[in-house]
C-alpha positions, 0 to 999 in steps of 0.5 A, a space after each residue: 540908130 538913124 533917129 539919133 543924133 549922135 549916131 548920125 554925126 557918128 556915121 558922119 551924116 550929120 557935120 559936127 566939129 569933130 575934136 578927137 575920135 578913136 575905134 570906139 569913142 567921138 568927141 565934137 563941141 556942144 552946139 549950146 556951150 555953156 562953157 568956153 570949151 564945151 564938147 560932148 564925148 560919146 561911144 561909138 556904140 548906142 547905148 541909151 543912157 547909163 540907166 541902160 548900161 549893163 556888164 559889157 559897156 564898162 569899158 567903154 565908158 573907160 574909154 570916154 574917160 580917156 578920151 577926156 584925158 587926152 582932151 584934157 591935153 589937147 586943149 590945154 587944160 590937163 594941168 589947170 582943169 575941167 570938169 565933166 559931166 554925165 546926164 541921166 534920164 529926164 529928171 537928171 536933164 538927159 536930152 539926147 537918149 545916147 550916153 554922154 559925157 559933157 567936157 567943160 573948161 576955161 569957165 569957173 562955176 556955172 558951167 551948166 
């Protein structure tokens, strides 16, 4: 999926700072943060948005909620907490068409 950003950082033809990854999912900080510690975790796999999920990807959206548990660790925020967030299509403020989870910590409120 070239036309997609997140792919393309996925494949590593775009640069991103890249803060975890595993086989199936990658995290990188936002570019617009709307939070001290703003990153986006995202399937390795394209999958379009949540409205597009079907059976086979539940796990996969498993894995981006331990990818954030483990960011969670990583930034020092398991104990004191984040919030995240998820997106879905236009009206719910979806800009890139590949699901993904917002990682938001060290902000109270706001937070976009």
């Amino acid at each position: 999926m070239t036309d997609c950003v997140f792919c393309r950082i996925i494949a590593r033809e775009s640069p991103a700072d890249i803060e975890y990854e595993d086989d199936a999912v990658v995290a990188f900080r936002d570019i617009y943060p709307k939070a001290p510690v703003h990153l986006l975790i995202v399937p390795r796999r394209h999958i379009p948005s949540v409205m597009a999920m079907e059976v086979t990807d539940a796990e996969v959206l498993g894995r981006c909620f331990l990818a954030a548990q483990a960011l969670g660790e990583a930034t020092g925020f398991a104990e004191r907490g984040y919030r995240l967030r998820v997106h879905c299509g236009p009206e719910g403020g979806q800009v890139v068409h590949h699901v993904h989870m917002h990682f938001l910590a060290g902000g109270r409120g706001g937070g976009g």
